[in-house]
PDB file of N, H, CA, C and O in Angstrom:
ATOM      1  N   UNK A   1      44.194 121.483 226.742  1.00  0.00           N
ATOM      2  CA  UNK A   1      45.532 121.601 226.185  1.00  0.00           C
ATOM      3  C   UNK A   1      46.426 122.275 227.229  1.00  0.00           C
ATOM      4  O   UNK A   1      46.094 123.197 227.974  1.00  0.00           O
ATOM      5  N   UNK A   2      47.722 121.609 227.153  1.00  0.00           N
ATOM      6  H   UNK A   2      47.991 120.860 226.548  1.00  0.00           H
ATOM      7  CA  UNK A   2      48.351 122.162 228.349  1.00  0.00           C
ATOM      8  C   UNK A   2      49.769 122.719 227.704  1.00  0.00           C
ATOM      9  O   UNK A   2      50.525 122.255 226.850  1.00  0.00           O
ATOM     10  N   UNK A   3      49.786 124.079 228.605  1.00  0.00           N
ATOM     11  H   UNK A   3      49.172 124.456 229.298  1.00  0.00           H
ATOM     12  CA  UNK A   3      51.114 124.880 227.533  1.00  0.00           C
ATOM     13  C   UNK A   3      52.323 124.021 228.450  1.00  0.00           C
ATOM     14  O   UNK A   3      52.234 123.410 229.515  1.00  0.00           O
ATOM     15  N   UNK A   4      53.798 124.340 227.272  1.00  0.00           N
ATOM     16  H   UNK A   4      53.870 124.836 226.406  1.00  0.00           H
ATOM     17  CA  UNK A   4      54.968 124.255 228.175  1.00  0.00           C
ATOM     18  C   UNK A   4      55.884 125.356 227.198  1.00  0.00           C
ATOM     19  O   UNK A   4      56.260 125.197 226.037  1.00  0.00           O
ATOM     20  N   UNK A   5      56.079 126.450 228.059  1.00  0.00           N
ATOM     21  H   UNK A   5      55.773 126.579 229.002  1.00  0.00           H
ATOM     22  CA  UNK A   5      56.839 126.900 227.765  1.00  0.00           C
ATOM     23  C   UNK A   5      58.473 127.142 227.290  1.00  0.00           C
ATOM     24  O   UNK A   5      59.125 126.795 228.274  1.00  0.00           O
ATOM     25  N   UNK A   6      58.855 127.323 226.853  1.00  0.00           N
ATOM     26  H   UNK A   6      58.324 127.605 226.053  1.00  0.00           H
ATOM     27  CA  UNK A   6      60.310 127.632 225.888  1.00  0.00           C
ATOM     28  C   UNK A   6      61.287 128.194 227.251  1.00  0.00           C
ATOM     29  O   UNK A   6      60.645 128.526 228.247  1.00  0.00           O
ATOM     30  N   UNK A   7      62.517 128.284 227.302  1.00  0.00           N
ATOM     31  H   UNK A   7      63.038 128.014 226.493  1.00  0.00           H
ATOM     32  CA  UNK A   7      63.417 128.774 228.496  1.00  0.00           C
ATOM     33  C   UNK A   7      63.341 130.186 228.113  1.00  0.00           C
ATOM     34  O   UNK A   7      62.714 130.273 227.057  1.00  0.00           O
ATOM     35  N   UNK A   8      63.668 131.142 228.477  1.00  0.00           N
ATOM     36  H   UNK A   8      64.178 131.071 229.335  1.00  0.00           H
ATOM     37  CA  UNK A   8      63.909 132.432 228.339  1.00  0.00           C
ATOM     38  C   UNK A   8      65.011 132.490 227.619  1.00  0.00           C
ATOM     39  O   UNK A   8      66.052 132.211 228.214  1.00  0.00           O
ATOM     40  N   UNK A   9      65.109 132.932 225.886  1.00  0.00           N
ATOM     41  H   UNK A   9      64.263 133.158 225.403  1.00  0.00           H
ATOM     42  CA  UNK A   9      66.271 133.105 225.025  1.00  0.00           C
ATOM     43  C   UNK A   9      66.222 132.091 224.058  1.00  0.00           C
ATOM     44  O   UNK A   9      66.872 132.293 223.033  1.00  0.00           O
ATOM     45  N   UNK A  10      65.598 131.056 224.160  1.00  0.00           N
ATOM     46  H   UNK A  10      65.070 130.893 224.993  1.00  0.00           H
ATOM     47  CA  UNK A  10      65.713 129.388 223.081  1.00  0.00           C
ATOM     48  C   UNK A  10      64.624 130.050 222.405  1.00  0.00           C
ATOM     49  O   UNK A  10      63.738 130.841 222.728  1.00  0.00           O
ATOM     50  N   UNK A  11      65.061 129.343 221.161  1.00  0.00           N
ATOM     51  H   UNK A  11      65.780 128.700 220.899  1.00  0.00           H
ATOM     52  CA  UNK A  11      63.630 129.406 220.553  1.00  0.00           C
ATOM     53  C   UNK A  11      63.381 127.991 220.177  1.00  0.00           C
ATOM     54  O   UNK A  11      62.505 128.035 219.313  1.00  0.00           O
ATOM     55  N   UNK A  12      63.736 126.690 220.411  1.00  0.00           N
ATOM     56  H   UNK A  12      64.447 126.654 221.113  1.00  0.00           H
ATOM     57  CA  UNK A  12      62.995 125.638 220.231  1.00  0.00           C
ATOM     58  C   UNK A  12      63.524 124.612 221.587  1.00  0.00           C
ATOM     59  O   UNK A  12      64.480 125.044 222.231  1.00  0.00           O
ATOM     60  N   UNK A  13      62.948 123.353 221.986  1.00  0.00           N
ATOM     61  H   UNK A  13      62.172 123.002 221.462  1.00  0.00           H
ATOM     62  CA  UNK A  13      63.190 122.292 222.498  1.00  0.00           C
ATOM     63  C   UNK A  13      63.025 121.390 222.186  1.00  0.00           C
ATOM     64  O   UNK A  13      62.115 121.185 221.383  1.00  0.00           O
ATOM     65  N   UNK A  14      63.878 120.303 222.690  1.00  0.00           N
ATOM     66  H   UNK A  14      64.618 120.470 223.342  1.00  0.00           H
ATOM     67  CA  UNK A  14      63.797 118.793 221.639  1.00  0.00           C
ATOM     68  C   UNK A  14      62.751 118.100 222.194  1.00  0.00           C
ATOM     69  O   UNK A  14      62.256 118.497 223.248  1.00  0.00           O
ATOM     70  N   UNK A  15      62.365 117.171 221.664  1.00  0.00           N
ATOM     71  H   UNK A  15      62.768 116.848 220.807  1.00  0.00           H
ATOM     72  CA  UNK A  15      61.054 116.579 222.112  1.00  0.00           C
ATOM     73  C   UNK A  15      61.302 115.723 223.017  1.00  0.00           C
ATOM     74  O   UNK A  15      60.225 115.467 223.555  1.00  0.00           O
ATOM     75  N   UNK A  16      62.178 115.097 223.516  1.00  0.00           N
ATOM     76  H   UNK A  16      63.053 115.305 223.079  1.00  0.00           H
ATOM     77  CA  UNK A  16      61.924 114.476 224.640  1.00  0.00           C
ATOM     78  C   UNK A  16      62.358 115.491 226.036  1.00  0.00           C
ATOM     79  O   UNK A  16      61.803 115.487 227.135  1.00  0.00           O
ATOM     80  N   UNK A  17      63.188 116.093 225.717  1.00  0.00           N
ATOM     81  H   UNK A  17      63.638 116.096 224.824  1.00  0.00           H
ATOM     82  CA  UNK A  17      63.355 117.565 227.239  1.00  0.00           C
ATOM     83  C   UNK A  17      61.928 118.098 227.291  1.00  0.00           C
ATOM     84  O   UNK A  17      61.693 118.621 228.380  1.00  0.00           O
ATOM     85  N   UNK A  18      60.698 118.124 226.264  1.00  0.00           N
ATOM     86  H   UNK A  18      60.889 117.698 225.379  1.00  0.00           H
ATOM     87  CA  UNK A  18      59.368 118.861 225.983  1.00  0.00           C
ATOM     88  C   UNK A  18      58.760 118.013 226.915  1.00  0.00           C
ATOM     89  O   UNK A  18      58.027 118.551 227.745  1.00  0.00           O
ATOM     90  N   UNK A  19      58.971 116.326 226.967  1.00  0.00           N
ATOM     91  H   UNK A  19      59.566 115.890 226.292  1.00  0.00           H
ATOM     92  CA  UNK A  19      58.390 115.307 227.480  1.00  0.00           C
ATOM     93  C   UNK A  19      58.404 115.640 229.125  1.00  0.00           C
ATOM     94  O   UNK A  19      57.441 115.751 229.884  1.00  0.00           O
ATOM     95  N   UNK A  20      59.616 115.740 229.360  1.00  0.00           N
ATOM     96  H   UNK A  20      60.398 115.649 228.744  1.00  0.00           H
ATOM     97  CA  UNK A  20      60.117 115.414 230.915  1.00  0.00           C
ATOM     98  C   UNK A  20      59.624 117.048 231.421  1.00  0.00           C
ATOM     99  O   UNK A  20      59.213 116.986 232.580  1.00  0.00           O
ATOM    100  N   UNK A  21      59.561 118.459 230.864  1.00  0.00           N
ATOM    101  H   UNK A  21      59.895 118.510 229.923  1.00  0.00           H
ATOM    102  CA  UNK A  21      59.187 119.431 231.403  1.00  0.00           C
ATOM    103  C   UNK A  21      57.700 119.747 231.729  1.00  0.00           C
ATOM    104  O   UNK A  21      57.117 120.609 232.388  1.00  0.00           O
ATOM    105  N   UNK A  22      57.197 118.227 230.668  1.00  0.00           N
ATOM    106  H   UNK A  22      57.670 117.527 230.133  1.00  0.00           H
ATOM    107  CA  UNK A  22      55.923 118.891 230.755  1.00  0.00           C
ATOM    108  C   UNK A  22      55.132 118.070 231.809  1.00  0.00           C
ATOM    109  O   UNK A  22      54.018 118.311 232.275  1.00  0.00           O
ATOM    110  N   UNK A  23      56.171 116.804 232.130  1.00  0.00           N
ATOM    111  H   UNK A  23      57.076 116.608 231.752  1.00  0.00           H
ATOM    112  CA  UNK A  23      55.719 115.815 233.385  1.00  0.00           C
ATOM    113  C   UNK A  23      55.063 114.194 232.633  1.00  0.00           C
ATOM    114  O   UNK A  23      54.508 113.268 233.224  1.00  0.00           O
ATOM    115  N   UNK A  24      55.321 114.302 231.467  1.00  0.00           N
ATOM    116  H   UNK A  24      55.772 115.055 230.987  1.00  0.00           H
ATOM    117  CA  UNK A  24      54.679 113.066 230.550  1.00  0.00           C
ATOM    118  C   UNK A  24      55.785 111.863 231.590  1.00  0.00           C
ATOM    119  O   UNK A  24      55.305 110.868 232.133  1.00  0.00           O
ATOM    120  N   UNK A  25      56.920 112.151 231.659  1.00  0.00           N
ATOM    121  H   UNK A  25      57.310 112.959 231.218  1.00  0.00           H
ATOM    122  CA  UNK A  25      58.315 111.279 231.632  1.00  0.00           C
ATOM    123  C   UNK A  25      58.881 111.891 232.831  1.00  0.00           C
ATOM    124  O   UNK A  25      58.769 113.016 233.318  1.00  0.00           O
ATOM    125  N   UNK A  26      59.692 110.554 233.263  1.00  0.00           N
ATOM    126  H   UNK A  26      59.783 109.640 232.867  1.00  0.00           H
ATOM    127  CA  UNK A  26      61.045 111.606 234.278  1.00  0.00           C
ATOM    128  C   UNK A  26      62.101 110.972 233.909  1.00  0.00           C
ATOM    129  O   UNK A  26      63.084 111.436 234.488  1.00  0.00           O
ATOM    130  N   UNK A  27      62.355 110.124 233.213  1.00  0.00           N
ATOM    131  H   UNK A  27      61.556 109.747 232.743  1.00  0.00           H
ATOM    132  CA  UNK A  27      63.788 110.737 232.400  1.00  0.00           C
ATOM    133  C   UNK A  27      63.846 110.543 230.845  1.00  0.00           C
ATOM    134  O   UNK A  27      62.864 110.075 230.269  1.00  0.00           O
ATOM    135  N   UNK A  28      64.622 110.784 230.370  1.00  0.00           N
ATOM    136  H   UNK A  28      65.420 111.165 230.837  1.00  0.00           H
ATOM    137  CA  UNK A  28      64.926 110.398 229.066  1.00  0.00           C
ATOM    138  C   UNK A  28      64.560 109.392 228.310  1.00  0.00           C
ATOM    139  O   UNK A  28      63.948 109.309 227.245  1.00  0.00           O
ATOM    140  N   UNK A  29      65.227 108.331 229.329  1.00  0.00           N
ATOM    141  H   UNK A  29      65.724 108.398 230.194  1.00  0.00           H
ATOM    142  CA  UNK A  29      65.294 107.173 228.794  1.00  0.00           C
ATOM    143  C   UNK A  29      63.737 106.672 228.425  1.00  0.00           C
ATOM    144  O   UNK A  29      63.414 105.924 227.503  1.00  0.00           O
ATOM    145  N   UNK A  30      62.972 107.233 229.304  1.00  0.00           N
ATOM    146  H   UNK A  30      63.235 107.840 230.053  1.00  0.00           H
ATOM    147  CA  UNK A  30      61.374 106.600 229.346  1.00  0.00           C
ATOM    148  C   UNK A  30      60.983 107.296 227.847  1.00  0.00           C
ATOM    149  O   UNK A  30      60.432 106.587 227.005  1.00  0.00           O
ATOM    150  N   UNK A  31      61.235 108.449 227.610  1.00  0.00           N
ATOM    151  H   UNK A  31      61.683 109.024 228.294  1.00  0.00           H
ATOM    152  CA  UNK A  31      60.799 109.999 226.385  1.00  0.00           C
ATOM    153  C   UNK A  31      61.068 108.750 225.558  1.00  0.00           C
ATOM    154  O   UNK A  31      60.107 108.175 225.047  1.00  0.00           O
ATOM    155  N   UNK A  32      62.481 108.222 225.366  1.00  0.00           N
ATOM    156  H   UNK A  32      63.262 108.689 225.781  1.00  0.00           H
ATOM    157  CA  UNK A  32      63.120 107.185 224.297  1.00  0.00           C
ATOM    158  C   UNK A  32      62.300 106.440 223.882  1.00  0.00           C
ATOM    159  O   UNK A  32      62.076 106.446 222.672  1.00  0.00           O
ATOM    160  N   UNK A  33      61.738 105.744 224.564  1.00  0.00           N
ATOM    161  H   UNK A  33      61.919 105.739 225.547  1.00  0.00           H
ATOM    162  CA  UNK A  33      61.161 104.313 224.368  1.00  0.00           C
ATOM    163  C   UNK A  33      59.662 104.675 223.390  1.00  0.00           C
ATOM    164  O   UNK A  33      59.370 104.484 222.209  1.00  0.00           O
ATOM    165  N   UNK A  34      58.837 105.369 224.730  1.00  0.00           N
ATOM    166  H   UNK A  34      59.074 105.524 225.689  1.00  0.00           H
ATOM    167  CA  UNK A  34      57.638 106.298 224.311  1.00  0.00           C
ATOM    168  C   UNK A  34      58.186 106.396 223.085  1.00  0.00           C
ATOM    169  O   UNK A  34      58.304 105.296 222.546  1.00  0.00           O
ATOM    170  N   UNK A  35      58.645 107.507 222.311  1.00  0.00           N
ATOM    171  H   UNK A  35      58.548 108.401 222.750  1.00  0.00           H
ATOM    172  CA  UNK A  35      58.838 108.117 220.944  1.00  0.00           C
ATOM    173  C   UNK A  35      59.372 107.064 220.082  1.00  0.00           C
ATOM    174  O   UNK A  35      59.017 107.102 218.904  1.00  0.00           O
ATOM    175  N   UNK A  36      60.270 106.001 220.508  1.00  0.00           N
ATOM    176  H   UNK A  36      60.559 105.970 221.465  1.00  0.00           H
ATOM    177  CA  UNK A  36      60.289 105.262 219.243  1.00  0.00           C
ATOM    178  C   UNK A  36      59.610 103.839 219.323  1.00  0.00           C
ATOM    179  O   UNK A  36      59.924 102.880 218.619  1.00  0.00           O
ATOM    180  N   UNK A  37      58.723 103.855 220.202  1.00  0.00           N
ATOM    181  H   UNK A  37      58.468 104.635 220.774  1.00  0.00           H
ATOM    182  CA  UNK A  37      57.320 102.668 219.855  1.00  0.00           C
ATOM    183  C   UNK A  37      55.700 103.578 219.252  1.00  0.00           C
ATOM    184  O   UNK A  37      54.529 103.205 219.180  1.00  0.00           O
ATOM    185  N   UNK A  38      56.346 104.778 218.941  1.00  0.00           N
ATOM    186  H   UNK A  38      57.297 105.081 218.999  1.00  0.00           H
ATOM    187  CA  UNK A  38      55.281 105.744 218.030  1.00  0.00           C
ATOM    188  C   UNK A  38      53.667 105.978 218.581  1.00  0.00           C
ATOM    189  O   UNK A  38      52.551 106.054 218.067  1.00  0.00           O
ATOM    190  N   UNK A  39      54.374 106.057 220.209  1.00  0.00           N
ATOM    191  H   UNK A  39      55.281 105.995 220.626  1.00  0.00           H
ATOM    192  CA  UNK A  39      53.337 106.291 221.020  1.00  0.00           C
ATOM    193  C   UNK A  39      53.393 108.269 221.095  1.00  0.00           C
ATOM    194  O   UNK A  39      52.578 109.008 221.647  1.00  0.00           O
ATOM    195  N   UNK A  40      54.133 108.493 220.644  1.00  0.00           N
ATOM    196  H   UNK A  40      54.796 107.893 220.196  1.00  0.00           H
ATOM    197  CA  UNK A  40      53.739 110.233 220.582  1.00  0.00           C
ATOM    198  C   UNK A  40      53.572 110.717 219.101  1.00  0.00           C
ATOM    199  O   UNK A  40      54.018 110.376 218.006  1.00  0.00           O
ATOM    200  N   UNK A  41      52.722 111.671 219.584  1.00  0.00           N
ATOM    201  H   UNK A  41      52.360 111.948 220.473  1.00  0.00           H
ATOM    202  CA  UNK A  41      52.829 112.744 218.108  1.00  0.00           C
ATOM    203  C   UNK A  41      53.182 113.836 217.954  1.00  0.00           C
ATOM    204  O   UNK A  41      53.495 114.385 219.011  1.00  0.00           O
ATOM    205  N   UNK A  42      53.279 114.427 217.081  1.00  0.00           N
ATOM    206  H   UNK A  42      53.025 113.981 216.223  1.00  0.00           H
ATOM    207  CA  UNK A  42      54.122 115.892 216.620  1.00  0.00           C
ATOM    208  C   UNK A  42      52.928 116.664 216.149  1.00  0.00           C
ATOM    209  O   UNK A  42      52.287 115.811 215.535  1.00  0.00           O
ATOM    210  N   UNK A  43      52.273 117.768 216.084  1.00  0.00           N
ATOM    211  H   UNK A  43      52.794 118.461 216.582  1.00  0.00           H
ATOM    212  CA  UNK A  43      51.479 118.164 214.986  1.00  0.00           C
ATOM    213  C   UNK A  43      50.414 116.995 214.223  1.00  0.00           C
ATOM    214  O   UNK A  43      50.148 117.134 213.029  1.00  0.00           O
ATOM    215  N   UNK A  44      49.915 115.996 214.915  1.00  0.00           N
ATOM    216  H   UNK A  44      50.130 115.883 215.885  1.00  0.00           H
ATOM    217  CA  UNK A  44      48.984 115.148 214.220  1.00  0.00           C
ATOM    218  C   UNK A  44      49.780 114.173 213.286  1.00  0.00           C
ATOM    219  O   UNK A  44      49.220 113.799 212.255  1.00  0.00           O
ATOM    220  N   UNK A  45      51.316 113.641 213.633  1.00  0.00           N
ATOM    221  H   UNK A  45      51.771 113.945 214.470  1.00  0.00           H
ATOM    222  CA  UNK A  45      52.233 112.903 213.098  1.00  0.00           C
ATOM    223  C   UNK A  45      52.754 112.513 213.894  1.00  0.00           C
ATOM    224  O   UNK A  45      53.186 113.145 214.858  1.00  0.00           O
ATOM    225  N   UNK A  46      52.882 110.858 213.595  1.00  0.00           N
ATOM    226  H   UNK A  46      52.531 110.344 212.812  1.00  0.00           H
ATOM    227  CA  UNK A  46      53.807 110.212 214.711  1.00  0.00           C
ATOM    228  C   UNK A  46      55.572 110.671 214.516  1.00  0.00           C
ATOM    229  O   UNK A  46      55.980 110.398 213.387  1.00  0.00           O
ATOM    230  N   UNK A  47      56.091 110.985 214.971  1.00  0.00           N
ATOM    231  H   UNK A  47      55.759 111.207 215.888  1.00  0.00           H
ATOM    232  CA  UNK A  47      57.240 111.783 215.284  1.00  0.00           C
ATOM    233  C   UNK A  47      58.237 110.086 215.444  1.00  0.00           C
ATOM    234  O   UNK A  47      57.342 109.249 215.566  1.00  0.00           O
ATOM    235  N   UNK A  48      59.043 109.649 215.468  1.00  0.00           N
ATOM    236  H   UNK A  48      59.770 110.328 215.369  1.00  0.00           H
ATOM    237  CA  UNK A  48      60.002 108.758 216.201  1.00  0.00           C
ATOM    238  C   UNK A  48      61.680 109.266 216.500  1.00  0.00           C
ATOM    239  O   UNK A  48      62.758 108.672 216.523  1.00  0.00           O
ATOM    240  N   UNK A  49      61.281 110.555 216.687  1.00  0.00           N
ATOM    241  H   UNK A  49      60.405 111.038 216.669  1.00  0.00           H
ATOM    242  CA  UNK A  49      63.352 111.263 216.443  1.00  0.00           C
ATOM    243  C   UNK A  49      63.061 112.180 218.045  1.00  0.00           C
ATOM    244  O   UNK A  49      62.601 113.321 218.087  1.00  0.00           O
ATOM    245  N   UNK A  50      63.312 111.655 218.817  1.00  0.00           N
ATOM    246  H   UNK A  50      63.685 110.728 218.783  1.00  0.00           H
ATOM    247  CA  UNK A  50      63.294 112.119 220.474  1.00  0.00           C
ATOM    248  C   UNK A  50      63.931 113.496 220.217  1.00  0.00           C
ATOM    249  O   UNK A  50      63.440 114.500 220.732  1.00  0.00           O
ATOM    250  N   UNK A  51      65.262 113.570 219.248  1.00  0.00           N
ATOM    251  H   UNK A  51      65.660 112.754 218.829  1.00  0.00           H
ATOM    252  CA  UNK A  51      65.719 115.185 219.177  1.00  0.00           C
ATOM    253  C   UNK A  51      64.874 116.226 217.961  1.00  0.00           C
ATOM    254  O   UNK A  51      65.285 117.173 217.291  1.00  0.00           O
ATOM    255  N   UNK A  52      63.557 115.565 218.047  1.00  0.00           N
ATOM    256  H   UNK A  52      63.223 114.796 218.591  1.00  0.00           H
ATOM    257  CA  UNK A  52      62.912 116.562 216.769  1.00  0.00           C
ATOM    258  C   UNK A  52      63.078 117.675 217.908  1.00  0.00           C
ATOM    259  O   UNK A  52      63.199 117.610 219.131  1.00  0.00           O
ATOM    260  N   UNK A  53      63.027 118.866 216.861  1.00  0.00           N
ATOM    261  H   UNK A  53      62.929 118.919 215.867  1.00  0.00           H
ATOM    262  CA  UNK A  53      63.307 120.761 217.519  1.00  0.00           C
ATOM    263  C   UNK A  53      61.800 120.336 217.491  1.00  0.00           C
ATOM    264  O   UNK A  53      61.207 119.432 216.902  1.00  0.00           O
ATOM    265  N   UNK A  54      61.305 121.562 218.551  1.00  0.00           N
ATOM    266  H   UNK A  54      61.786 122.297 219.030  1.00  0.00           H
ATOM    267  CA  UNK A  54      59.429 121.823 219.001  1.00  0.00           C
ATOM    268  C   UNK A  54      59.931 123.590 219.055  1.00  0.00           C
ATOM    269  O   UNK A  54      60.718 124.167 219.805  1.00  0.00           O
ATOM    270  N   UNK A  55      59.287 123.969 218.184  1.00  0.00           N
ATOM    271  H   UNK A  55      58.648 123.500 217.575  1.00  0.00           H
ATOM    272  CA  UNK A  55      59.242 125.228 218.289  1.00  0.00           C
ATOM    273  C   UNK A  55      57.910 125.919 218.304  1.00  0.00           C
ATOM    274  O   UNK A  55      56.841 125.441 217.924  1.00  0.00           O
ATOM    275  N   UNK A  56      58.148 127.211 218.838  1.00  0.00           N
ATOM    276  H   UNK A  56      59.017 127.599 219.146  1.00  0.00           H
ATOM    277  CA  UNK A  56      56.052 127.774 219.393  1.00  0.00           C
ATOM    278  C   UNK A  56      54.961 127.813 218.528  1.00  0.00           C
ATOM    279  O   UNK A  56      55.040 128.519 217.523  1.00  0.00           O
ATOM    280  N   UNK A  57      53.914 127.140 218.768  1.00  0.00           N
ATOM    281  H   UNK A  57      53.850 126.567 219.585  1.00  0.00           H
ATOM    282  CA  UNK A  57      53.022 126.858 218.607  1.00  0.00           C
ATOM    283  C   UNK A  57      52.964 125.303 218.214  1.00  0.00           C
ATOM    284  O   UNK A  57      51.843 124.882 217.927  1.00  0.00           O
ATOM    285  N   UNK A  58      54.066 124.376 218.165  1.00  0.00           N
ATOM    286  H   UNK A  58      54.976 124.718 218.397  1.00  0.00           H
ATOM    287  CA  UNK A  58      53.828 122.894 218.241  1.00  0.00           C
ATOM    288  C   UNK A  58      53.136 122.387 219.028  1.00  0.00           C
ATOM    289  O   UNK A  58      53.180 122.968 220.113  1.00  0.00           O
ATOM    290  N   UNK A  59      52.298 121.294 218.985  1.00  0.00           N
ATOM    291  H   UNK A  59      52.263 120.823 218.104  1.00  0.00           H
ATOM    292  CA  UNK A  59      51.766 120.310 219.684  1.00  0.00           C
ATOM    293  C   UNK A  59      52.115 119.098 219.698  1.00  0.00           C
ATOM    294  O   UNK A  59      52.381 118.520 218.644  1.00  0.00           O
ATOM    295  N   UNK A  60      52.184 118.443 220.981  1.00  0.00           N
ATOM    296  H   UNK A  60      51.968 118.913 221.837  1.00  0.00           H
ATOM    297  CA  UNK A  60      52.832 116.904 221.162  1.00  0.00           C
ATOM    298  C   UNK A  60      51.099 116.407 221.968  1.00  0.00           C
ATOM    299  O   UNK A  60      50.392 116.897 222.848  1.00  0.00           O
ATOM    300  N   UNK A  61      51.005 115.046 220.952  1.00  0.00           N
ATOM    301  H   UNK A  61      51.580 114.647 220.237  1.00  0.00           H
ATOM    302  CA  UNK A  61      50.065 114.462 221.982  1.00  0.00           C
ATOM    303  C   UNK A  61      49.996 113.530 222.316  1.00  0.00           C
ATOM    304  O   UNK A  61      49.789 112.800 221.347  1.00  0.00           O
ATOM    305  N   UNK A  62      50.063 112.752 223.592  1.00  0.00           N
ATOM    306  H   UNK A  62      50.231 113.345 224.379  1.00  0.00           H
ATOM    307  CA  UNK A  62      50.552 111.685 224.306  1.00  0.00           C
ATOM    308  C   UNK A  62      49.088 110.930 224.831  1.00  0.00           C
ATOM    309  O   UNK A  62      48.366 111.661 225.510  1.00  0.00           O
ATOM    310  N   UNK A  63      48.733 109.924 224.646  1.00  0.00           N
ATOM    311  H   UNK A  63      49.319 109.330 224.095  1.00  0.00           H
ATOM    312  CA  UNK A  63      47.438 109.695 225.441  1.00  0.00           C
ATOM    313  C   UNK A  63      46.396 110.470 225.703  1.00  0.00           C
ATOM    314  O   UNK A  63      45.893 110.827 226.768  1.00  0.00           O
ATOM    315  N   UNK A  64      46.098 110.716 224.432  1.00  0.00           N
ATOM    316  H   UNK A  64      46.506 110.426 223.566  1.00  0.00           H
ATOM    317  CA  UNK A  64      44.889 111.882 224.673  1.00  0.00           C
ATOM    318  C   UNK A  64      45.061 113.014 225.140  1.00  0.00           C
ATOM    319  O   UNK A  64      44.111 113.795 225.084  1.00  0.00           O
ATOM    320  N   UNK A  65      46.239 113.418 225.700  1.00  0.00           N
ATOM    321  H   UNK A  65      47.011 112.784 225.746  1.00  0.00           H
ATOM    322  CA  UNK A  65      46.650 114.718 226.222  1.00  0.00           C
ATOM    323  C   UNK A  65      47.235 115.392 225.105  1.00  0.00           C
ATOM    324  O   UNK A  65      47.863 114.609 224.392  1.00  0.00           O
ATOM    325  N   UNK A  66      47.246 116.890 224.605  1.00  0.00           N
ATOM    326  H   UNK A  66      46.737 117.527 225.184  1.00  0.00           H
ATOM    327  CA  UNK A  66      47.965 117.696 223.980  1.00  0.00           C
ATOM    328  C   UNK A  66      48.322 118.689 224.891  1.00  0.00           C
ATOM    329  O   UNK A  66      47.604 119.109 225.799  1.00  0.00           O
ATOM    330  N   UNK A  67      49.758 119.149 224.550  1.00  0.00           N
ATOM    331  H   UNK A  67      50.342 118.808 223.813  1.00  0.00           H
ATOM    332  CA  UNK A  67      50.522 120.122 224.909  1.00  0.00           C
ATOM    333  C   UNK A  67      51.359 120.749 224.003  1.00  0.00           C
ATOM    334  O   UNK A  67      52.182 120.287 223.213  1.00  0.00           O
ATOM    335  N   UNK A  68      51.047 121.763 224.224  1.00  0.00           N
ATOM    336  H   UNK A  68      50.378 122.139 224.865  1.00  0.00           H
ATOM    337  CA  UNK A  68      51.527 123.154 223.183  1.00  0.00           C
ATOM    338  C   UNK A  68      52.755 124.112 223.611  1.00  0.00           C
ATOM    339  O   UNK A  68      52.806 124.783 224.642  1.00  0.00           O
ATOM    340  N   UNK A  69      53.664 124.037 222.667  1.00  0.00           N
ATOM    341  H   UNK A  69      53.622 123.492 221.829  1.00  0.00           H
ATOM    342  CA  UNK A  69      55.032 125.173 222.829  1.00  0.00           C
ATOM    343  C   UNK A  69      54.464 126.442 222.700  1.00  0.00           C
ATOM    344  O   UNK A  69      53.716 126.852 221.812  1.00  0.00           O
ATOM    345  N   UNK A  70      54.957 127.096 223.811  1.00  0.00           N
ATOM    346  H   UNK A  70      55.564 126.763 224.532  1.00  0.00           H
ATOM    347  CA  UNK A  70      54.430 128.445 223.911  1.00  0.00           C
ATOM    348  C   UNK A  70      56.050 129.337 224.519  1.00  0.00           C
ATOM    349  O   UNK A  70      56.998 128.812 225.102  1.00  0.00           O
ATOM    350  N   UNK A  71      55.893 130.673 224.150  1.00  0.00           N
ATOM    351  H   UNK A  71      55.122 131.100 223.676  1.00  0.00           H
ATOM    352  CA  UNK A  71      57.192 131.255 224.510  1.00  0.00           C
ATOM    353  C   UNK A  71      57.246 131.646 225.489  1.00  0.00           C
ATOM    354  O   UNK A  71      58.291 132.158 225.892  1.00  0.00           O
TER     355      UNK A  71
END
């Protein structure tokens, strides 16, 4: 499981900025597509809203990879 941390002061990030920080994506547009062909998950739920909030202790899991909001 791989952390990605929160900015210093936020307390949540949207799920596709979660995408591109954590290196899944490099831009947006890719996060887009990914999330609404319900290739990611939220917490063990397919998610399709690129601006879902991820706040600490969420998990996104992409291809067998999970990554966790951490502060």
């Amino acid at each position: 499981m791989q952390e990605v941390a929160l900015r210093e002061g936020e307390d949540f990030i949207k799920l596709g900025q979660m995408m591109k920080k954590a290196g899944i994506v490099s831009s947006g547009l890719d996060a887009k597509f990914l999330i609404q062909d319900g290739q990611v998950q939220v917490n063990g739920q397919v998610d399709s809203r690129r601006g879902r909030k991820l706040y600490e202790g969420d998990q996104v899991t992409f291809e067998g990879r999970t990554f966790v909001v951490v502060k």
